[in-house]
VMD Tcl script that draws the C-alpha trace (Angstrom):
set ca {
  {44.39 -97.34 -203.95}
  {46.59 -100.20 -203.55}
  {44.05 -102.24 -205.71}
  {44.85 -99.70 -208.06}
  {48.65 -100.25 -208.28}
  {48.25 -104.17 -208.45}
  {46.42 -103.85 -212.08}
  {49.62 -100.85 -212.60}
  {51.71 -103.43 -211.42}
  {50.53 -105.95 -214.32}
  {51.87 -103.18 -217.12}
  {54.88 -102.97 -215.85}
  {55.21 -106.22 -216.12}
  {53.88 -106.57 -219.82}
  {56.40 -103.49 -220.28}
  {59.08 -105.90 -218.63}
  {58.25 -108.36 -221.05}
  {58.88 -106.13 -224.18}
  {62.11 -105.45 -223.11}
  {63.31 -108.53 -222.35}
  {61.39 -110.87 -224.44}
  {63.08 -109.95 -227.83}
  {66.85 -109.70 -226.63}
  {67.68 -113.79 -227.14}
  {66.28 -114.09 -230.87}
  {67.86 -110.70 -232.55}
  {70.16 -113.21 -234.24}
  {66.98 -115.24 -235.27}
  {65.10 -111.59 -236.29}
  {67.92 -110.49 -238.31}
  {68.14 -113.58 -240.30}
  {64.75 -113.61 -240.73}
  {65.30 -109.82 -242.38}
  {68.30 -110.85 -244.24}
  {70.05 -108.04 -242.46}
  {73.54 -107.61 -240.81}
  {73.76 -108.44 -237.05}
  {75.33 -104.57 -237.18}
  {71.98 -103.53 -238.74}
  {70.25 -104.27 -235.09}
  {71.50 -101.51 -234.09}
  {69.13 -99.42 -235.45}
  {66.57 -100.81 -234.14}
  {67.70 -98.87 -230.47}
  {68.45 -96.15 -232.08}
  {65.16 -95.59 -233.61}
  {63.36 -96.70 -230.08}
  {65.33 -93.85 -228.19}
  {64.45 -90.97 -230.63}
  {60.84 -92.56 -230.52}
  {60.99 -92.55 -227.08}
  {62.36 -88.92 -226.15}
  {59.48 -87.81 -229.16}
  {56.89 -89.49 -226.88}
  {57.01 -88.95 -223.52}
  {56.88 -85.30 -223.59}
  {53.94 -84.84 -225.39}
  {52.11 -87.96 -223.38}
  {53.06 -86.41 -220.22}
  {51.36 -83.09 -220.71}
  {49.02 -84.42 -222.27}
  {47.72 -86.81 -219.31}
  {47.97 -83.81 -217.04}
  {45.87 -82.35 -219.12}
  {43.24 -84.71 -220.24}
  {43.80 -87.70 -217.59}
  {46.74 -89.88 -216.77}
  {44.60 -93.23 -217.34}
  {43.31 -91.75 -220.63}
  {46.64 -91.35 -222.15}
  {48.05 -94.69 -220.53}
  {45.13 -96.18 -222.68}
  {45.93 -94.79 -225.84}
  {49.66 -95.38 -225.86}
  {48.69 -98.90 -224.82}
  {47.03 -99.07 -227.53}
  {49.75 -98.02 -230.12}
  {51.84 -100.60 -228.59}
  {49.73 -103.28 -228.91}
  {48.88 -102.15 -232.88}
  {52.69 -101.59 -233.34}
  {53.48 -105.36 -231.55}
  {50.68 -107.00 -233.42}
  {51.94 -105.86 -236.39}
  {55.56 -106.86 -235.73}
  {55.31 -110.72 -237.03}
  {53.90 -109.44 -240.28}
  {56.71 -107.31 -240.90}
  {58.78 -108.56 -243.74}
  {61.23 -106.35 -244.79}
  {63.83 -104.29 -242.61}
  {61.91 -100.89 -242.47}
  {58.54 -101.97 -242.12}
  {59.97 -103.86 -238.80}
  {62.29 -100.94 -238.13}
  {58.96 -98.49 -238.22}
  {56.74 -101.06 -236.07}
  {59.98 -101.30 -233.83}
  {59.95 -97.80 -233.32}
  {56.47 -97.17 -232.36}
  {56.40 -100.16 -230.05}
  {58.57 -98.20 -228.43}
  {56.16 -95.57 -227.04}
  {55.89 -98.26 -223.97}
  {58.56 -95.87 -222.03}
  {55.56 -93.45 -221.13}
  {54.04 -95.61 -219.27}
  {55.70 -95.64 -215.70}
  {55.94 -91.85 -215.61}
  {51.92 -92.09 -216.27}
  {51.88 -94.46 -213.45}
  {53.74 -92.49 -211.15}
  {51.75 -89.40 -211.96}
  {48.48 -91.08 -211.51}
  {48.96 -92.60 -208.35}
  {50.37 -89.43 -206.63}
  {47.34 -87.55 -207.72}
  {44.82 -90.76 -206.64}
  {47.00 -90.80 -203.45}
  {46.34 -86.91 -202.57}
  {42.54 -87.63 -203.72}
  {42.10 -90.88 -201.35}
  {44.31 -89.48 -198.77}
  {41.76 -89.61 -195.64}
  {41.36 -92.08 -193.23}
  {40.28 -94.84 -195.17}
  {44.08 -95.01 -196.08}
  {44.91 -95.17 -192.39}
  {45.36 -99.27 -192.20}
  {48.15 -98.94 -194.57}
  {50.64 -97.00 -192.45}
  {53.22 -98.87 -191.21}
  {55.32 -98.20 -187.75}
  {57.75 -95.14 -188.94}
  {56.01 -94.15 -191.79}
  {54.51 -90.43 -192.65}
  {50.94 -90.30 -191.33}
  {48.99 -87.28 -190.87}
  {46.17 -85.75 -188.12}
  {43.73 -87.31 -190.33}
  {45.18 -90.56 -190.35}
  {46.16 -90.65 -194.00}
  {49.68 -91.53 -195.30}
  {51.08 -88.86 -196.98}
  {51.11 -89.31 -200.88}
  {54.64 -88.68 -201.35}
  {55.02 -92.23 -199.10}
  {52.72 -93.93 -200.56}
  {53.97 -92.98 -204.19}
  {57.48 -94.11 -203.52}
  {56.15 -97.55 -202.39}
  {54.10 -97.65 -205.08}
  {57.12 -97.22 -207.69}
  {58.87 -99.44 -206.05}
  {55.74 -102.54 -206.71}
  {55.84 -100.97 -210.05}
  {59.35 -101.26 -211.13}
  {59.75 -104.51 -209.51}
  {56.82 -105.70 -211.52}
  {58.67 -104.80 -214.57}
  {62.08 -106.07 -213.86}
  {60.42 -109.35 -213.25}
  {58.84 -109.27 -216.25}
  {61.70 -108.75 -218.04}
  {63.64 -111.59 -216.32}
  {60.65 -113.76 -217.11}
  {60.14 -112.24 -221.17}
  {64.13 -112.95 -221.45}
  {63.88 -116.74 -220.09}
  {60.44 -117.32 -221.71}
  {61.48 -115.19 -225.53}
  {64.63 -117.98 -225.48}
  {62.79 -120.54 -224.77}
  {59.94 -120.19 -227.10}
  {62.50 -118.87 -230.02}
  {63.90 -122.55 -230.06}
  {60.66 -124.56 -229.98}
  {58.76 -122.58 -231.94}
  {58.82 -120.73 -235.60}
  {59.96 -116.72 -235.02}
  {56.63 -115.50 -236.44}
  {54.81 -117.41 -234.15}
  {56.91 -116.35 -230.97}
  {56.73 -112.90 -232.30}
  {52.98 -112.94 -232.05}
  {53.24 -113.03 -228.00}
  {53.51 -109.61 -227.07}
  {51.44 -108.19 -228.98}
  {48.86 -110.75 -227.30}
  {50.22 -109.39 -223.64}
  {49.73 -106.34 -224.48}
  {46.43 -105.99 -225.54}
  {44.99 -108.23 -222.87}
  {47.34 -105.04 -220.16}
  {44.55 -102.26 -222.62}
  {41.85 -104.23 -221.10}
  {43.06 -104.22 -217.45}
  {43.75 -100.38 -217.62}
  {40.25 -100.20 -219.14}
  {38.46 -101.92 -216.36}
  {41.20 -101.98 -213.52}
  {41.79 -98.51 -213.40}
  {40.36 -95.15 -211.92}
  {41.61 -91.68 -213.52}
  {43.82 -89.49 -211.69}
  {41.61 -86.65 -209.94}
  {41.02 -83.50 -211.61}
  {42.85 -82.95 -215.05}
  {43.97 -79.51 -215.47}
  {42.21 -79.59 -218.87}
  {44.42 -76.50 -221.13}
  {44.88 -76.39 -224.85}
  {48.30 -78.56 -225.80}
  {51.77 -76.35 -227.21}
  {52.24 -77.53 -230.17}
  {54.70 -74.78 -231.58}
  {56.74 -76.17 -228.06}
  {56.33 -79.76 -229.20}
  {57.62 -79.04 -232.36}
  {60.07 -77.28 -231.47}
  {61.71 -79.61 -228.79}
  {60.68 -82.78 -231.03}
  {62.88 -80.83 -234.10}
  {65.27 -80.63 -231.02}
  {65.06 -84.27 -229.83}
  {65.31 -85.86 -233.06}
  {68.30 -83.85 -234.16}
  {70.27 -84.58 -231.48}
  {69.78 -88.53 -230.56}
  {69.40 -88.30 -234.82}
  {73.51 -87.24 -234.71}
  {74.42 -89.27 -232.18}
  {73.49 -92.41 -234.08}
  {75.55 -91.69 -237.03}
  {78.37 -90.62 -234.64}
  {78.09 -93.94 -233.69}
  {77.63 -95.65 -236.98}
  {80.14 -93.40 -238.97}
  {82.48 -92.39 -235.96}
  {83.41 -89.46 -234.85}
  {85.15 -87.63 -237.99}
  {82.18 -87.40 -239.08}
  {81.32 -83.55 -239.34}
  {77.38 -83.97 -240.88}
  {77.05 -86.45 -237.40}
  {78.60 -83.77 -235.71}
  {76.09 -80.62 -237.26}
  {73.37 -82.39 -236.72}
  {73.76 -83.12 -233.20}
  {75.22 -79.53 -232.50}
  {71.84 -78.07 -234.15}
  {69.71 -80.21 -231.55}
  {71.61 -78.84 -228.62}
  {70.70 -75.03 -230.59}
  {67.38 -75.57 -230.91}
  {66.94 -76.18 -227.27}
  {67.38 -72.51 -226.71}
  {64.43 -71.00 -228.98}
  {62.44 -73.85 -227.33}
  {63.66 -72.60 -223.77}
  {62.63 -68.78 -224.59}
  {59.40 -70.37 -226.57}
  {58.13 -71.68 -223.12}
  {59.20 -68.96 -220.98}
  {56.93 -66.83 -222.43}
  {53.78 -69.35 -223.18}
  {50.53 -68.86 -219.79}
  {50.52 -72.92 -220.40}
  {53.84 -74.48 -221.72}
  {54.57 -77.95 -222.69}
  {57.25 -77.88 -220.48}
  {57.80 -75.33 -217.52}
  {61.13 -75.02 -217.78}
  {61.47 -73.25 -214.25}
  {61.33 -76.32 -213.25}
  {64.68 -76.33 -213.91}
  {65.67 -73.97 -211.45}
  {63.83 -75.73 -209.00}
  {66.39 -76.70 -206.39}
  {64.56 -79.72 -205.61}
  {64.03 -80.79 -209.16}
  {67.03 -79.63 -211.04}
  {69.18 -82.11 -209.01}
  {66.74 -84.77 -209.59}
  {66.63 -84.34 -213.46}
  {70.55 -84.27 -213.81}
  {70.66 -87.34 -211.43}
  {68.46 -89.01 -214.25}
  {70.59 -88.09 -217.13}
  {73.69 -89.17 -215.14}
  {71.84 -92.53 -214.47}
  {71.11 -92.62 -218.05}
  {74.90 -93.40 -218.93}
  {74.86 -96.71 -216.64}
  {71.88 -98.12 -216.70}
  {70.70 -97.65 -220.43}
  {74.45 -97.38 -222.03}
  {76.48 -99.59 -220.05}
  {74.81 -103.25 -220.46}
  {75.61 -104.35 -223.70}
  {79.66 -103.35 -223.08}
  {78.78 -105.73 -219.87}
  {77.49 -108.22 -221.74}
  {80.19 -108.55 -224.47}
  {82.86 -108.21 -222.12}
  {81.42 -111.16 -220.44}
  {81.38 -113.21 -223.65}
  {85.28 -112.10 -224.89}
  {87.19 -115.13 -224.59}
  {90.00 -114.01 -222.18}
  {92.77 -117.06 -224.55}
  {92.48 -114.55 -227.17}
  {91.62 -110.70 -226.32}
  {93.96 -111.17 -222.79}
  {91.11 -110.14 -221.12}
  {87.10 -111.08 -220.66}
  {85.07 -114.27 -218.95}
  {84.50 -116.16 -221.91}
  {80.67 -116.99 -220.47}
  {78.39 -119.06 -222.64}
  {75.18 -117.42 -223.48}
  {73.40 -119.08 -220.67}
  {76.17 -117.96 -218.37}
  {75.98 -114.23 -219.29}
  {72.27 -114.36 -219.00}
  {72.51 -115.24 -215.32}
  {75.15 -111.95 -214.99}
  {72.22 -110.20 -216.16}
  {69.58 -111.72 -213.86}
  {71.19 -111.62 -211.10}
  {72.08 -107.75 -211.74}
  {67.42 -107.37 -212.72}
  {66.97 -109.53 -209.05}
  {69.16 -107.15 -207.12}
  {67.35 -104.03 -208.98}
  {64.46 -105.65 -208.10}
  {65.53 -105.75 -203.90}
  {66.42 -101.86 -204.38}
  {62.92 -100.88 -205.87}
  {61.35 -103.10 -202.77}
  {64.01 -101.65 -200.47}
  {63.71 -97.71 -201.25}
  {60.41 -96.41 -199.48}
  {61.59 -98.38 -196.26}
  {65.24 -96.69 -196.54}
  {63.90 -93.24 -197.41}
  {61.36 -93.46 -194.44}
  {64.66 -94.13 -192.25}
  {66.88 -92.00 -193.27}
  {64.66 -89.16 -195.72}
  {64.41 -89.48 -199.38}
  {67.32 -86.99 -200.22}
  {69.67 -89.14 -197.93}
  {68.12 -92.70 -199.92}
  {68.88 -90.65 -203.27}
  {72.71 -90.20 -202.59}
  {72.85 -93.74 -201.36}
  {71.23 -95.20 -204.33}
  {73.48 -93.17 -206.41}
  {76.44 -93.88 -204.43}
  {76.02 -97.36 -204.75}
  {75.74 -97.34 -208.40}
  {79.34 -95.92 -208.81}
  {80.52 -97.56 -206.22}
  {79.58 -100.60 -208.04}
  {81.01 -99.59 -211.43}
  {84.17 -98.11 -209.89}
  {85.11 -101.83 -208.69}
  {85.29 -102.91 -212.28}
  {88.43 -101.28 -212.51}
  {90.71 -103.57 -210.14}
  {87.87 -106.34 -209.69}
  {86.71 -108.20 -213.58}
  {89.17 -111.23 -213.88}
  {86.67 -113.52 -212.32}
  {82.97 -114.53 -212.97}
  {82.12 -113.88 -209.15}
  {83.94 -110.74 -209.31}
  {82.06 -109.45 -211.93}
  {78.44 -110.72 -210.35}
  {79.53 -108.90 -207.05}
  {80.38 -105.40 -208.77}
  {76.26 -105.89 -210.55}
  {75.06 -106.64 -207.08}
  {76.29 -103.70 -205.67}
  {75.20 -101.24 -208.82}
  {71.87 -103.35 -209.18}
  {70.73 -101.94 -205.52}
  {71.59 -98.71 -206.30}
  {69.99 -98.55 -210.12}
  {66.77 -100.18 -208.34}
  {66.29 -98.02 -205.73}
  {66.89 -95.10 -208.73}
  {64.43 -96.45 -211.26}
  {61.68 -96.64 -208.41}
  {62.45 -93.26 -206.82}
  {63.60 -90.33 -209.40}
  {60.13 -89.97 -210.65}
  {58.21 -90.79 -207.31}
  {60.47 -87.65 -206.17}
  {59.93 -85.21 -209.23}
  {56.20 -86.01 -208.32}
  {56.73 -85.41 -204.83}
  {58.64 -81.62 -205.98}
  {56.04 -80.81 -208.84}
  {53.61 -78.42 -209.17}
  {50.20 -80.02 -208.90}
  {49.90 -79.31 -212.25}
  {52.78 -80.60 -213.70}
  {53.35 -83.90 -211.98}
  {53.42 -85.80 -215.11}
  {55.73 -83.69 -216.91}
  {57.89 -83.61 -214.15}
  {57.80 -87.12 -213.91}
  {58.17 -87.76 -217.72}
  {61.15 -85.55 -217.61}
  {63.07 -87.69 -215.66}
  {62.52 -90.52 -218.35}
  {63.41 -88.27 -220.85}
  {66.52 -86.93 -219.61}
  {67.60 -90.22 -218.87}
  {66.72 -91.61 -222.33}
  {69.40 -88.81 -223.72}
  {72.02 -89.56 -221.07}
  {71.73 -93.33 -222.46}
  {71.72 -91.96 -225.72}
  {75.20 -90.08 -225.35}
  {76.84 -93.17 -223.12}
  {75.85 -95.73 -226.57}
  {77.51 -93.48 -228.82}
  {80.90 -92.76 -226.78}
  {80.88 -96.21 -225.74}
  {80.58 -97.79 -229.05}
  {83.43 -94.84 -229.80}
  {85.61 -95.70 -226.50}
  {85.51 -99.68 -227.41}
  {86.58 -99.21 -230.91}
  {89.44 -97.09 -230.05}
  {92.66 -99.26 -230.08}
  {91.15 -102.17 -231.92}
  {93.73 -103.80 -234.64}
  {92.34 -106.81 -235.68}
  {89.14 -109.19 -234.54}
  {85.87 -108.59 -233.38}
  {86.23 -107.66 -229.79}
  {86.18 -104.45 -227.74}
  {89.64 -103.44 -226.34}
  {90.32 -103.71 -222.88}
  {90.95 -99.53 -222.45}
  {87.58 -99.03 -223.83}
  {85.91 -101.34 -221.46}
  {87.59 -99.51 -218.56}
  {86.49 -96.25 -219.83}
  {82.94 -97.23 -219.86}
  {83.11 -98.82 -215.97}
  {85.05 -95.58 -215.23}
  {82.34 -92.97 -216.71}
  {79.85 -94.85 -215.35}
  {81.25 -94.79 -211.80}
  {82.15 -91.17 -211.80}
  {78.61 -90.17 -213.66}
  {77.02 -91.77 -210.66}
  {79.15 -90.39 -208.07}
  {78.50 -86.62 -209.74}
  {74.46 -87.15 -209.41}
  {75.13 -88.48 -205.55}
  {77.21 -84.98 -205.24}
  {74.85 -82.91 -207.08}
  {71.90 -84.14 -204.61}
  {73.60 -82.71 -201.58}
  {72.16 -79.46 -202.49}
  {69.05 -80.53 -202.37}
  {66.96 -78.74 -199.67}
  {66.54 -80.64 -196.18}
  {62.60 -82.07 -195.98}
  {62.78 -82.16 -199.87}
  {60.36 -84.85 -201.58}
  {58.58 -85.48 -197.89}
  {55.29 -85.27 -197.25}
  {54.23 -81.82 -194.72}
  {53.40 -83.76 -192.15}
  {57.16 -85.33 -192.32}
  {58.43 -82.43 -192.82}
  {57.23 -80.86 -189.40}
  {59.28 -83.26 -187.65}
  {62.84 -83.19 -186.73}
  {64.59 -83.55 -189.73}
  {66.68 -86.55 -190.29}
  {68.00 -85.02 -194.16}
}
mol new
graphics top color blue
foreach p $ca { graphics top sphere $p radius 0.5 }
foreach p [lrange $ca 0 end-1] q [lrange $ca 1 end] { graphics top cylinder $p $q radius 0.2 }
display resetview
């Protein structure tokens, strides 16, 4: 089992590494495209739509046909779509292999569903040595598989925050030594070699539910999908008078209701959207979408804000780029200490009560923003404290959906949560880029209201998902044999 999660471990890394590896040479990429630094822009844009496209369809899919077998295959699209990033020319053929490199984001919720189901399959006594003192073991001598998935996601995601300290440090390094399409060439390398160690490193989840795919759903909620992050990108790029943005992204929310009564109705939908209703899930899903807003839509306001030089805006660090870049790994090391931290606080005090913590702690740490930002060490402090929390979060929202799933739905659940959150990142990067505009006269630079709108959504987004999983049932996300004993939830 554990053998298992080390060769996981090694994709999350190489899925670290994509997302860190490019951020220091954007400058370099967009010269090299003849393209505005605004232009970048796109280039998340396009991911996210890509990205809330994917995983639903990948999800169900590797419930259906086998979590490792659809791990492989989008493994493989990444690697094509990376390899053929350095021979990408011209701004849309680079946009397009962009895009499709993005389908990386299905791979933890994979990995999360195919280690719950290889937990319940292995969970006898041969798993007995890896109980610890405290921890969930039943008659058999087996730790449960909810247990065992949360520590598992918590290897996992610190596996890929490391990777993407180490693909930031090592993409900025490389981008000054070497020539772009050269450095450019790298992951595309790392990911192929992480095809072969899925290929040989890893055993299939037990017992796909096999099933014939929706694809009148998948259409439907990919019309839905696209529509909607689709409008909020020209929201962003045009603003918000802009009434076609505005349509377009009012006609995605619409469409979610045909797709809703679509899958009601089908024996085997893409999504089961009673899951909704599920009042272990539903809390878990809108805790993802509210973790969305920090944690995909808050860094790059961070990151400028740390670069505005406070002699002319009145406000800001003024941080070289080095500087800034050790905000940002300090704020990856402490998300790194909550993913490593989570299965030994939820096995103290239950995984509902570790939830609201996490949560807690992430608007706890935005919230401080507010009065506390005039000082480098200020700022690294108020990161700490929402690093812990978005840690912990990344590791355990889809170890939980697993945990509240049906059997047969585990991945989807799972995949849902990245979903959700994709969109509530989605939302946060248009009214953020809206909030920092507002009140702007002259220069280049954010102004200071906007700045304290984002810390203040953030912090209050957060502190709504820490509320909303009070109603979560007692025992929820626990294994039965933990759920027998007096309840500490």
């Amino acid at each position: 089992m554990w053998t298992i999660v080390g060769f996981l471990a090694v994709v999350e890394f190489t899925s670290g590494i994509l997302q860190g590896y490019y951020t220091p040479m954007l400058t370099d990429i967009a010269r090299a495209l003849g393209i505005h630094d605004a232009d970048v822009n796109w280039f998340e844009g396009t991911q996210l739509m890509l990205s809330a496209l994917v995983v639903p369809a990948f999800a169900k899919l590797g419930d259906m046909l086998g979590h490792k077998r659809m791990l492989l295959i989008s493994t493989a699209i990444v690697a094509a779509a990376s390899l053929a990033l350095p021979f990408a020319t011209t701004f849309w053929t680079f946009l397009l292999c962009w895009a499709i490199q993005g389908a990386y984001v299905v791979w933890l919720p994979l990995e999360i569903a195919l280690v719950y189901s290889r937990a319940h399959l292995a969970g006898r006594a041969h798993l007995a040595g890896i109980g610890r003192r405290g921890e969930t073991v039943d008659r058999t001598g087996s730790v449960g598989a909810a247990a065992l998935t949360a520590r598992a996601a918590g290897v996992l995601v610190a596996a890929l925050e490391s990777g993407a300290i180490i693909g930031a440090l090592g993409g900025g390094a490389l981008v000054d030594a070497l020539e772009l399409h050269t450095v450019l060439l790298v992951p595309g390398i790392a990911v192929t070699a992480c095809f072969f160690v899925i290929l040989f490193g890893v055993k299939e989840s037990a017992a796909p539910v096999g099933g014939r795919l929706d694809t009148t759903g998948l259409i439907l909620i990919s019309l839905a999908l696209v529509a909607f992050t689709g409008g909020l990108s020209l929201l962003r790029v045009n603003g918000p008078a802009d009434l076609l943005a505005w349509g377009v992204t009012m006609a995605g929310l619409a469409l979610i209701v045909p797709f809703a009564l679509w899958e009601r109705r089908h024996d085997d939908p893409l999504i089961d959207v009673r899951m909704f209703a599920n009042p272990s899930l539903w809390p878990v899903f809108l805790t993802a979408g509210l973790f969305g807003v920090s944690v995909l839509g808050a860094q790059a306001p961070l990151s400028t804000f740390a670069r505005t030089d406070p002699a002319t805006a009145g406000y800001g660090l003024g941080t070289t780029g080095f500087a800034t870049s050790l905000i940002m790994g300090i704020y990856l090391i402490a998300m790194i200490t909550g993913a490593l931290a989570y299965p030994s606080l939820a096995r103290l005090m239950s995984p509902r009560r570790a939830l609201i913590a996490a949560a807690a702690l992430v608007g706890v740490g935005y919230l401080l923003f507010l009065p506390l930002h005039d000082a480098y060490a200020q700022v690294v402090m108020n990161m700490v404290v929402s690093g812990l929390g978005s840690g912990a979060l990344v590791a355990s929202l889809p170890a939980t959906a697993a945990a509240a799933a049906p059997p047969a739905q585990t991945g989807v659940a799972t995949g849902l949560t990245n979903s959700v959150k994709t969109v509530g990142g989605a939302v946060a990067s248009c009214a953020f880029g809206i909030a920092l505009a507002t009140g702007v006269s002259t220069g280049t630079a954010g102004s200071l209201a906007g700045y304290m709108t984002v810390w203040a959504v953030c912090g209050v987004t957060a502190l709504v998902a820490a509320a909303a999983l009070l109603v979560v049932p007692r025992g929820a996300f626990q294994d039965a044999s933990a759920r027998t004993a007096p309840s500490r939830a």
